[in-house]
N, C-alpha and C positions, 0 to 999 in steps of 0.2 A: 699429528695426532688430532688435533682440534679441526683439522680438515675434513676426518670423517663424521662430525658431525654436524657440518655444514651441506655435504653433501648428501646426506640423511637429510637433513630440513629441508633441500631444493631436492630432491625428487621424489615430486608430489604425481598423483594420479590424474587430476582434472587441468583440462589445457586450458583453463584461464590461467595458470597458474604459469605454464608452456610460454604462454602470448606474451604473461609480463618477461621471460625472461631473455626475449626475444628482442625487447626493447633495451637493453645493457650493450655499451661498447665492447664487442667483441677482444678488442686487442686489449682490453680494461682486463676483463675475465682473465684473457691467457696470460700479464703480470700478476696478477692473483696470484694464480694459480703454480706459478714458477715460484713463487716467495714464500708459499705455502709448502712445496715439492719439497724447496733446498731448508724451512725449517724441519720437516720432518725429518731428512737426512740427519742434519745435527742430533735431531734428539735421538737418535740412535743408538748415537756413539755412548752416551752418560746413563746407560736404561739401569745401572748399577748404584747410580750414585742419588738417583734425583727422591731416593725416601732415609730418609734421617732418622737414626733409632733415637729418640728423646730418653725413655727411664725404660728398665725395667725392675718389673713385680716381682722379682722370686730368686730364689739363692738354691746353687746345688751342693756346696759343703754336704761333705757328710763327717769330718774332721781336719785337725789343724794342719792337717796337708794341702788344702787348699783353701786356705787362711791364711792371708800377710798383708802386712801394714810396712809401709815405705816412710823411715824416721824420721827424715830432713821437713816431710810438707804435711805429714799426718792422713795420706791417702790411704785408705782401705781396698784392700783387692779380693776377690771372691770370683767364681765359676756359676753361669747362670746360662746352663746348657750348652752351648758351641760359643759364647760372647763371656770373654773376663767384663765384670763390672767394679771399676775402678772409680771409690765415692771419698768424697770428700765429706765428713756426717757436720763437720761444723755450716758446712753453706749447704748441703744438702741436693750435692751435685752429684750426675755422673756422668762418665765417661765410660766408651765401651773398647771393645778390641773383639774384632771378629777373628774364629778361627776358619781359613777358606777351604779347611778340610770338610768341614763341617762333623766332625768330631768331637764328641764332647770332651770341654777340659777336667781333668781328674785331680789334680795337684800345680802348686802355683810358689813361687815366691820371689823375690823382691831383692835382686843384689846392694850390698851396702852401701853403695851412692847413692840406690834409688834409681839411676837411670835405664837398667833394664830391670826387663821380669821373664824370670824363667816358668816355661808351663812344660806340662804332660798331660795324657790324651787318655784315653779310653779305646776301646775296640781293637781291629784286626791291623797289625801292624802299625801301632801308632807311632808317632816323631815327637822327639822333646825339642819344642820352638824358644830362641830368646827375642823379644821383644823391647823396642826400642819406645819407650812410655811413653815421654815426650810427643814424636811421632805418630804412638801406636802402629808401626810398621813391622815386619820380621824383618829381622837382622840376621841370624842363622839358624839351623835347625841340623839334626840328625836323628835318623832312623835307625834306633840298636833293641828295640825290643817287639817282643811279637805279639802279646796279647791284652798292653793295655800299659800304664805308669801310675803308680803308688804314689809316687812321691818324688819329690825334685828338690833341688837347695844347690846355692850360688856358695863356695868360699867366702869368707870373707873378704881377701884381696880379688874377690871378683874375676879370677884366674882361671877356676875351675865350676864343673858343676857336677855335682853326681844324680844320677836317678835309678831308681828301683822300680823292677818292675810287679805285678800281679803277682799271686800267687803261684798259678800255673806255665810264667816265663822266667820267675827265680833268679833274675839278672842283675848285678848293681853293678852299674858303669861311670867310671870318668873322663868329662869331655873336657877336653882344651879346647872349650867354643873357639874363640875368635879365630882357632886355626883350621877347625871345623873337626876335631881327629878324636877317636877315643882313645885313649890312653891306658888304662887300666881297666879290668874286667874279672867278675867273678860270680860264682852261681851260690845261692842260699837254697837252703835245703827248707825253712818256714817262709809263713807267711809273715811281710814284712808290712809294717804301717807307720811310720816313724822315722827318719833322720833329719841328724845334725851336727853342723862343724862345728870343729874346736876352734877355739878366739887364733889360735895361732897358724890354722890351716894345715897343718903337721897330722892331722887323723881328721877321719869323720866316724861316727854312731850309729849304728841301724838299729831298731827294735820291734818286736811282734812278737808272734805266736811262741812261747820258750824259746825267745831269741831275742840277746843283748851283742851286738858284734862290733870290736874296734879297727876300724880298716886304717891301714897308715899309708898314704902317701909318697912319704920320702923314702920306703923301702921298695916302694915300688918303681919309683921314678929311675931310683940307682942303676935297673934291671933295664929299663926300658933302651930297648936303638932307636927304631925306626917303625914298630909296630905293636900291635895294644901285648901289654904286657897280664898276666895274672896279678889280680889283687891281693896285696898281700891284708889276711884279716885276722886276728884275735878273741877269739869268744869271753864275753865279761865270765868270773867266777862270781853264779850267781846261788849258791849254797843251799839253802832250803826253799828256794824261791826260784828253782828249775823248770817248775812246774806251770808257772806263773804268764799269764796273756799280758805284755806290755806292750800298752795302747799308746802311751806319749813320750816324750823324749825333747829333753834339750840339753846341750853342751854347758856348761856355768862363764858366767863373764865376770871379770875384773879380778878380785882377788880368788873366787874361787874356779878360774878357767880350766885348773886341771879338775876339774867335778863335774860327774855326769849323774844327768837327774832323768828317774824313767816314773809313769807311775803306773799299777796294772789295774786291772780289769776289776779286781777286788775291793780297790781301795784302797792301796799301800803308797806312799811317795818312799821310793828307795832312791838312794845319792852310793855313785860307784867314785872311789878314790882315783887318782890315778894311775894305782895297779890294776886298772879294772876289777877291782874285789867289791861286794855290796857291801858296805863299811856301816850305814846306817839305814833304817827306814823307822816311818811312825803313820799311825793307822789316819787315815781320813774321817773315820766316822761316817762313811757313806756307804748305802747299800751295792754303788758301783762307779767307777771314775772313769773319764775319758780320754782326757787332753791334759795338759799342759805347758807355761811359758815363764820364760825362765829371765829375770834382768840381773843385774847386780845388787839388787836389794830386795828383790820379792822372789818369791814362787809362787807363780797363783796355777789352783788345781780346779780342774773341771769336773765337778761332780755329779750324782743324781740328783731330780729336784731342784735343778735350778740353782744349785749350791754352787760357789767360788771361793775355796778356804784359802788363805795367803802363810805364804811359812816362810821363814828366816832362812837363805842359802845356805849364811856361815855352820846353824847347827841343826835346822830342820825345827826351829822353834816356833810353834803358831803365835799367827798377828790378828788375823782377822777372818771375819767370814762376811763377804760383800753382798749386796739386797740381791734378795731374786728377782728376777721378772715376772709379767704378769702369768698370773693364774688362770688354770688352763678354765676355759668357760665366763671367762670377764668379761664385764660389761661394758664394752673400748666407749660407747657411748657417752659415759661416766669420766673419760678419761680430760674432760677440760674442766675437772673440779681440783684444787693442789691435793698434794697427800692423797689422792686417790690408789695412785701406780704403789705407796709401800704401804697400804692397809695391810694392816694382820690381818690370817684367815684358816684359825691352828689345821682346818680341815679342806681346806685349798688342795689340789693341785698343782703341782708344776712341772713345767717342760725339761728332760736333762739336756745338760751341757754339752755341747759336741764339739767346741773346736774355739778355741783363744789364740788370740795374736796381741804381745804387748807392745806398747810404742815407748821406748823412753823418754824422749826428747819433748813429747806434748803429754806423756805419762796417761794415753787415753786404752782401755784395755777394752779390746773387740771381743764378744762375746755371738758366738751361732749358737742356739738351740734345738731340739730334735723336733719342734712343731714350726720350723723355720722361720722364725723369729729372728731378729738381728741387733744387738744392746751395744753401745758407746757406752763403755762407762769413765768418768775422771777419776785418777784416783790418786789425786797427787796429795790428798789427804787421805789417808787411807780409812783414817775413823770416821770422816764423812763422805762420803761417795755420791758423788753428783751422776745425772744420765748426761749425756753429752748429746745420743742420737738412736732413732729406735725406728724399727718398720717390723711388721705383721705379716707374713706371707703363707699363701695355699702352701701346709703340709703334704695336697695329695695330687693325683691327675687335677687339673684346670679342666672343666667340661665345656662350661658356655658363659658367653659372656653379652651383656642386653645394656646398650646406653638409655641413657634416660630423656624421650623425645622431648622435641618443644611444643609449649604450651601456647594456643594462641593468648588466652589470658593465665597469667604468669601469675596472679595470686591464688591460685586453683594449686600450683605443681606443690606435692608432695616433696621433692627433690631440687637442690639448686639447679642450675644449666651446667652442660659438662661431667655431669656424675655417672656413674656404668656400673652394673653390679657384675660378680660374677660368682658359679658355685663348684665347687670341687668334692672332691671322693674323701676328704673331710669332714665333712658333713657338715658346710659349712657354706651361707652365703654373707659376702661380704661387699661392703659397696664404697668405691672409690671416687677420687676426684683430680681432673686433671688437672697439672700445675697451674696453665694461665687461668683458670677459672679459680683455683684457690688463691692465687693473685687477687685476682677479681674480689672474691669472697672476703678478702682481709678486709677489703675497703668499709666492709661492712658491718665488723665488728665481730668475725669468726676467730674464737680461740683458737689459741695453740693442743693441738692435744698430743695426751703425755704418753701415749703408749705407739703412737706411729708417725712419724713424718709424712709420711705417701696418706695421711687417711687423716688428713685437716678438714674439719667441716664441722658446723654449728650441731648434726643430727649424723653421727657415727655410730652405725652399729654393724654388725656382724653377730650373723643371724646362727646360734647353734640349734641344727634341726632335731629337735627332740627330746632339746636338751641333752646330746650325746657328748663326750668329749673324747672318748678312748680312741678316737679318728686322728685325734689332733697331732697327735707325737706318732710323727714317721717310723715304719718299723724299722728294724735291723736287718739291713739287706744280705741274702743269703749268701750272694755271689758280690764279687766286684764287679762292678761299671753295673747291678742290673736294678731293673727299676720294676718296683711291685706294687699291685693295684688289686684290692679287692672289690667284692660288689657291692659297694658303701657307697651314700654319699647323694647328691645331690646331681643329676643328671646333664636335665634344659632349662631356662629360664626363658620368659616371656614377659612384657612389660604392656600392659594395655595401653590402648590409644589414648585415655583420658589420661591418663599416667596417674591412675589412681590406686591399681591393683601389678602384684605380680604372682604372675604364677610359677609354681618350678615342679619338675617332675623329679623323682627318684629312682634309682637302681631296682628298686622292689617294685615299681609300678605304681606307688602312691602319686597322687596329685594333691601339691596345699597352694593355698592361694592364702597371699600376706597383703594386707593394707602398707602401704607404702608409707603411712604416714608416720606410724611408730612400727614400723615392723615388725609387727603382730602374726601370726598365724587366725586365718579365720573360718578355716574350714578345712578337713583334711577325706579326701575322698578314695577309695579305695579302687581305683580304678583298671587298672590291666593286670595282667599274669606274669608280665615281663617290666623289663625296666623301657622308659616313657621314654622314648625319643627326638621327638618333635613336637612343638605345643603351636598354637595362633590364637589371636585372637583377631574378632570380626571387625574392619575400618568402621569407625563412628560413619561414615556416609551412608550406610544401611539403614543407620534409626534400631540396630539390635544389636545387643549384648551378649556373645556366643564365643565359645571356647572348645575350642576341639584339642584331644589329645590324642596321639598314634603311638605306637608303641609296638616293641618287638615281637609281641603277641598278635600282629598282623591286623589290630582291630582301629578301628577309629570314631573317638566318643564325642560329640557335639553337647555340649552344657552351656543353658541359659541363664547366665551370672544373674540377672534380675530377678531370677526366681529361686535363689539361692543353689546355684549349680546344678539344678533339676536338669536330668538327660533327657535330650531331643530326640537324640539320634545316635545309632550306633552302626556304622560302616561296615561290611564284610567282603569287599572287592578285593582287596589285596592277597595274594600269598604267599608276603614275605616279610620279611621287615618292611615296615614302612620310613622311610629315612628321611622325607620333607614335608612337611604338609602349609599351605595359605590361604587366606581370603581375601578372594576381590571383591565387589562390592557388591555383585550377582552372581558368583562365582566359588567354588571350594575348588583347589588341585593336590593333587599328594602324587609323588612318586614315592619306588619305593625298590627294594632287593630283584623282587621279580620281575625290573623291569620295565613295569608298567606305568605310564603315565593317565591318572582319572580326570578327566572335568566332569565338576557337576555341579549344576542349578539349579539354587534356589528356587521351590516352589510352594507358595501357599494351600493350603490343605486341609480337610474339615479336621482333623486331628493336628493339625497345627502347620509349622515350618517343617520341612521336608527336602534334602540334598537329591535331587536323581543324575545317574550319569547320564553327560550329552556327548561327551566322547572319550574314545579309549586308544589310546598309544602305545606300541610296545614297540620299544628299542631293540639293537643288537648286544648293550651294554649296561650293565649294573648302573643304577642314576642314587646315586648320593647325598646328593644337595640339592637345593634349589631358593630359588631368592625372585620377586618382582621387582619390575621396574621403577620410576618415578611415577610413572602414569598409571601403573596398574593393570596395563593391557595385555602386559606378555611378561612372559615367566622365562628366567636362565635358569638352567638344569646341567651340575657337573656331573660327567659320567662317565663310566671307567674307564671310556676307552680315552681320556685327554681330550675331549672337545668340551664345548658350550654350547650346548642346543637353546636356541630362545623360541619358545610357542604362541602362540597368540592365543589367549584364552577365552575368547571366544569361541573362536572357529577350531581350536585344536591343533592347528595347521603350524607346521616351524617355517619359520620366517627367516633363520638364517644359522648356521653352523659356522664355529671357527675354532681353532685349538687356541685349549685353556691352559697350555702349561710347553715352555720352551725344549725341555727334552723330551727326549723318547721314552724316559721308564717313568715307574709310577704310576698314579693314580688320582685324579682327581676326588678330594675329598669334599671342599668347602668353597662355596662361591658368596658372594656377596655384594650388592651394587650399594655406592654411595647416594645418600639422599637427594645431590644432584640430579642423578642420574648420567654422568656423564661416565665414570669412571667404574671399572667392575675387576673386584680382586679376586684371586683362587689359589687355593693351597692343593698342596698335592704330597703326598705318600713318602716323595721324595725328601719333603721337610722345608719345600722352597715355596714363595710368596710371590705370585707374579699379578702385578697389575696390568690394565688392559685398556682402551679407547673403547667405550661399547660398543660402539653407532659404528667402526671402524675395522676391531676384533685386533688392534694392531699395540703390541706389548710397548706398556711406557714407562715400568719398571718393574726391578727384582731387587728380593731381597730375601734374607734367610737370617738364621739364629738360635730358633727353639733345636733341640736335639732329639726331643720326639715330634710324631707327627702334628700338626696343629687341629688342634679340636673346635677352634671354634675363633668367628672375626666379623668386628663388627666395626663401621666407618663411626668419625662422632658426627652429632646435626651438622658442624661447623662446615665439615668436609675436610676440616685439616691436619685430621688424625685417623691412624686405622691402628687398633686395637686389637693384638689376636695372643690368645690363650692356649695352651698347649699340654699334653703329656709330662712335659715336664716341669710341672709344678710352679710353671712362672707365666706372668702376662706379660709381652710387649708390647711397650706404649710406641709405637711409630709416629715421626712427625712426617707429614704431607705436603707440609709448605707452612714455610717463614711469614712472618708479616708481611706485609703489602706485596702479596705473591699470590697467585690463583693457582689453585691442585697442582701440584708437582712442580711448583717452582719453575713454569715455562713463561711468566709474561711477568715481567717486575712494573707495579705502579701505571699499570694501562688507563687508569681511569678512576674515579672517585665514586665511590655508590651510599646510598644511605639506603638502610632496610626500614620501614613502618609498618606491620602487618601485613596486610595486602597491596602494599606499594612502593614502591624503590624508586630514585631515584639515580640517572645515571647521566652525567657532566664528561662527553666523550673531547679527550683532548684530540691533536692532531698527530696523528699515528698511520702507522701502515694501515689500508682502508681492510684488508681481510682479517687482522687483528681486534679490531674495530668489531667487526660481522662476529665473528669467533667468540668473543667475549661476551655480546649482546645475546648471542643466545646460551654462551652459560649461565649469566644471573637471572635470565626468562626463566631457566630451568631449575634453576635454585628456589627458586619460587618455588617449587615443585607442583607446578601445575593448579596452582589455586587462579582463583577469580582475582582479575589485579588491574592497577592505571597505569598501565607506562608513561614517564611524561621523560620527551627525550629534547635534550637541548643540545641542537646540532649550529655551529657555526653558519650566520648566516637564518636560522630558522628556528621554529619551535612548536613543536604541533603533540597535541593529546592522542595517544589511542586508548578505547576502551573498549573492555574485553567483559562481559557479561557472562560468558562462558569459559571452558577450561579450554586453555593453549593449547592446541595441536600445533603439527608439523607446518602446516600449510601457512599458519599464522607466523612461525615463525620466518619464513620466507617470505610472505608480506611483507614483514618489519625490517628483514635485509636486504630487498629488493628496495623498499621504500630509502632509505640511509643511505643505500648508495648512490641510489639515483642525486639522491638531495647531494651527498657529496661532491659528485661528478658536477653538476649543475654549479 
């Protein structure tokens, strides 16, 4: 990996450079070069393994079907697109489980030991998998339904599992996993949302659409030989409540086990005896109910507004009604004042209730929201109720996502180090921080705040655009498994150089631009006809303050921030979408739908600054994305046909092609290079994440997760994290490399460096001599080409270079020519 960019820095144009390398031991070189062959081999083999999913941002519940809690350790489990997130809310851990179908999980629960979890799937022919927690491994799976699973649950003795499928596959099956076999099988004529076993394993429950149904097992078992036998089932007598949508469902435990508790769509909690007859119900008081979970002491019900009313098993007798969460349009900001999260608010807002998991044993009651919110509550007092564990997640599509650069002088930043905003179809931007830097940030006297775990930080807000909220709470999806997006919401974000302003564009074409320092709104411009695609802002190396916007209306608006967003210029080369647009420092490039690749140069003009085109590119394939280098000199362009074209923007001229994605389908959507420059990510259509050697074009790892395509990814300063946002409503935080590890985890502890502005220091031990070279020109590059002292203290010697100008290639092969020599010697 690291070999092609060695060999990028030694092949230089000018033969002085030829001459020095002519002076090297040849049979030196060809050890190198063999050591370097046989590491690339290796890394090969692990191109799967070497990115580490750290957290993610976002929860796909859409009810208590894929919500459960594991009683013995207090583990939370939840579906967040094709990856279970398995949290721990008192240490504020998680743990993930990849599905390698790449299938989104639909339903989820948790056998009585806890040591496996049963899931189901979504889409065309999905498989109910059991997994091995511990592990996180598949243990076994089978494939018995066709167009997606409802809902899934373990026996209690952990013997059996049943799943139900969609609406339009009408299937509820019972497997005898561990033998791998279905056993019983039967078709339902509704739609089903709901099951659960009885304490004694003897029947299970289904419930939905005017459907309450008791399936018994031991009648079936009787019939069975050697092959699946028909389910033998019982329809509840549900009397004037025929009619009736029931949405939740639990069996009753300890004394009341023969009692089955369902609640509907209206608002009713009904209790069926066990004649299956509805013996009692009593009204909620809510305008609509969702879920609910069922112990041997409670029943807690999920209502509208945020509501959790508690009632008495034995007779249905109310206990309590437990705190809502926050209010839709809060100010999370606010949120490390106490008593903030339960201020009264008679004319509030709130999120309804979608889906409860209770835990007996830690008594901690998991609460999902329909603005995908996530609440611990304690509630082993039930008259005072403690939060145990809370996070805030994007309601809608994830659009884009902008980290917050570094600051040469760091009492200037608006933002701690580490933080990333991002905005969604919401209408909503929201700005995070990553763990080691909230670490970090404790040191310093950063509250706790009371509304999000994932969103610790002295200066937390979350920005609603327009003051809109009616975004916030996810709608009622039409279909199962589908996922729905209006033309709401916040688009692209952009982060100036200074990191004093950001800009974001929206779905209607607006352009607002927010002071980062209270995240204000401070101007809002009316800019395109379409929704704003791509934004830039001009590198501080210019001396000008300029912002362009591109957008689906094919136009491109240049505005000069200094003069209060006053338009420069408006672009009309394009005729398509425009899908990239950036600035180099004498330079403007945009691709776009039609193709076309523009450069154009800055030129001074009696009417001011003025873009002209210097050259013009047209591909054979739609270009999507694009992203510059470290240096600023060439541009990578993903496009559709699966390559990376890199241009030199000057000359216009592509300087090298390589494919940007391991398979053959798909589509390249999103590129991005790391601050280094060493390393360059791309997502593609297919849903998969492939990183890349730039200098090389040679893949150094994959990884996948999100279940819609990814919209949007961004590297942090550090280099040790890549960031990508996606369709479906969650961010993954990917980790890059562990402590005293460089990108990807290929060199452990090589050497000791210290950063100071423009200068680093680097104390090379005694190592493989091309590990050595390899390394010396990643932290050059880490630099990112600024003005800098190298002071290198090699065994044996110790000599200054200074560099008055910006690193090039040539320079760096200076300095490993120079190193090796002195080593060899």
């Amino acid at each position: 990996m690291a070999d092609g960019a060695l060999v990028f820095g030694a092949n230089p144009n000018s033969s002085c450079l030829t001459s020095r390398a002519k002076k090297v031991n040849n049979s030196s070189i060809s050890t190198a070069a063999n050591t370097r062959r046989k590491t690339r081999q290796s890394h090969r083999r692990d191109i799967h393994s070497r990115v580490v999913l750290e957290k993610v941002l976002g929860i796909t519940a859409s009810s208590s079907s894929a919500l459960t809690c594991e009683p013995s350790t207090g583990l939370v489990a939840y579906p967040a697109g094709c990856v279970i997130v398995i949290l721990s809310p008192k240490k504020n851990k998680q743990t993930h489980i990849f599905n390698t179908s790449r299938k989104t999980f639909s339903a989820l629960a948790f056998s009585q030991n806890g040591k496996y979890l049963v899931t189901g799937e979504s889409g065309h022919m999905p498989c109910v998998r059991v997994w091995d927690v511990a592990e996180r491994t598949q243990v076994a799976e089978v494939q018995c339904h066709k167009y997606g699973v409802a809902c899934v649950s373990f026996s209690p003795n952990g013997s059996y599992i049943v799943s139900v499928g969609y609406q339009h596959d009408r299937t509820v099956n019972v497997w005898e996993w561990k033998k791998g076999t279905v056993i019983a099988s039967n078709k339902v004529s509704s739609r089903v949302l709901a099951v659960s076993f009885s304490e004694d394993n003897s029947y299970f429950v289904t419930a939905g659409n005017r459907h309450v149904k008791f399936w018994y097992l031991d009648a079936s078992k009787e019939r069975r030989v050697n092959s699946t036998v028909p389910l033998i089932g019982r329809s509840g007598l549900l009397g004037e409540h025929q009619n009736s949508q029931f949405c939740g469902l639990a069996c009753g435990r300890g004394s009341m086990a023969s009692s089955t508790y369902c609640i509907t769509h209206t608002g009713l909690l009904c209790q069926f005896n066990s004649n299956r007859q509805l013996d009692s119900w009593v009204d909620l008081k809510t305008t609509s109910a969702q879920c609910l979970s069922v112990s041997e002491t409670f029943v807690f019900c999920g209502c509208a507004d945020g509501t959790v009313r508690v009632f008495s098993p034995q007779d249905l007798r109310y206990i309590s009604t437990l705190h809502r969460p926050h209010c839709l349009g809060v100010d999370v900001s606010q949120g490390t004042q106490p008593g903030h999260l339960f201020g009264a608010n008679p004319e509030a807002q709130y999120p309804d209730t979608l889906a409860l998991t209770f835990d007996p044993v830690t008594r901690h009651l998991s609460c999902v929201y329909n603005d995908h919110s996530v609440y611990v509550w304690d509630v082993q007092d039930i008259r005072n109720v403690g939060k145990v564990y809370s996070a805030l997640y994007h309601s809608g599509c994830v659009w884009s996502v902008e980290t917050y650069p570094e600051l040469e002088d760091s009492s200037v930043a608006c933002l701690s180090p580490g933080s990333f905003l991002t905005c969604s179809s919401d209408n909503t931007i929201r700005l995070w921080k990553s763990e080691s830097t909230q670490s970090h940030g404790s040191e310093q006297g950063l509250r706790h705040n009371l509304y999000s775990q994932v969103l610790t930080t002295a200066r937390l807000h979350k920005v609603y655009v327009d003051g809109d909220t009616q975004y916030l709470k996810a709608e009622a999806e039409k279909a199962e498994g589908a996922s729905q997006d209006g033309k709401s919401g916040i688009r692209v974000l952009e982060i100036s150089p200074d990191g004093q302003l950001l800009a974001a564009g929206d779905r209607s074409g607006n352009l607002r631009i927010f002071g980062l320092h209270f995240m204000d709104e401070l101007q809002k411009i009316e800019a395109h006809d379409s929704e704003v695609l791509c934004l830039a802002f001009s590198p501080t190396e210019t001396g000008l303050h300029l912002l362009a916007s591109a957008s689906r209306d094919r136009l491109i608006h240049i505005f000069d921030m200094e003069k209060k967003c006053n338009l420069v210029q408006t672009v009309y080369d394009h005729s398509a979408s425009i899908t990239a647009i950036k600035f180099t420092e004498l330079c403007m490039v945009s691709c776009g739908a039609d193709k076309s690749i523009y450069f154009r140069s800055a030129e001074k003009t009696s009417e001011g600054l003025s873009f002209s085109r210097s050259h013009h590119i047209v591909e054979k394939s739609t270009l999507y994305d694009m992203d510059l280098d470290a240096t600023r000199t060439h541009t990578a362009i993903a496009c559709q046909d699966r390559n990376i074209r890199v241009y030199n923007v000057q000359s216009g001229k592509m300087k090298k092609c390589f494919k940007g994605s391991l398979n053959d389908d798909g589509t390249l959507l999103k590129v991005q290079l790391d601050p280094s420059g060493m390393f360059l990510a791309t997502s593609c259509s297919d849903k998969n994440i492939c990183i890349f050697d730039y200098e090389s074009g040679e893949c150094v790892a994959t990884l996948f997760g999100h279940s819609e395509i990814v919209t949007g990814m961004k590297f942090s300063q550090d280099c040790r994290h890549l960031i990508t946002v996606s369709g479906d409503r969650k961010q993954s935080f990917l980790t890059l490399a562990k402590e005293n590890q460089s990108p990807l985890g290929l060199y452990r502890n090589p050497l000791t460096f210290f950063f100071t502005n423009h200068r680093f220091v680097l104390l090379i031990s005694d190592l493989c001599l091309d590990l050595c070279l390899e390394l010396l020109l990643f932290h050059v590059r880490q630099c990112r080409m600024r003005k800098a002292d190298l002071i290198r203290n090699l065994p044996g010697t110790a000599s200054v270079y200074n560099s008055e100008r910006k690193l090039d290639s040539s320079d760096y092969y200076v300095l490993n020519m120079n190193i090796f020599l002195t080593k060899m010697h």
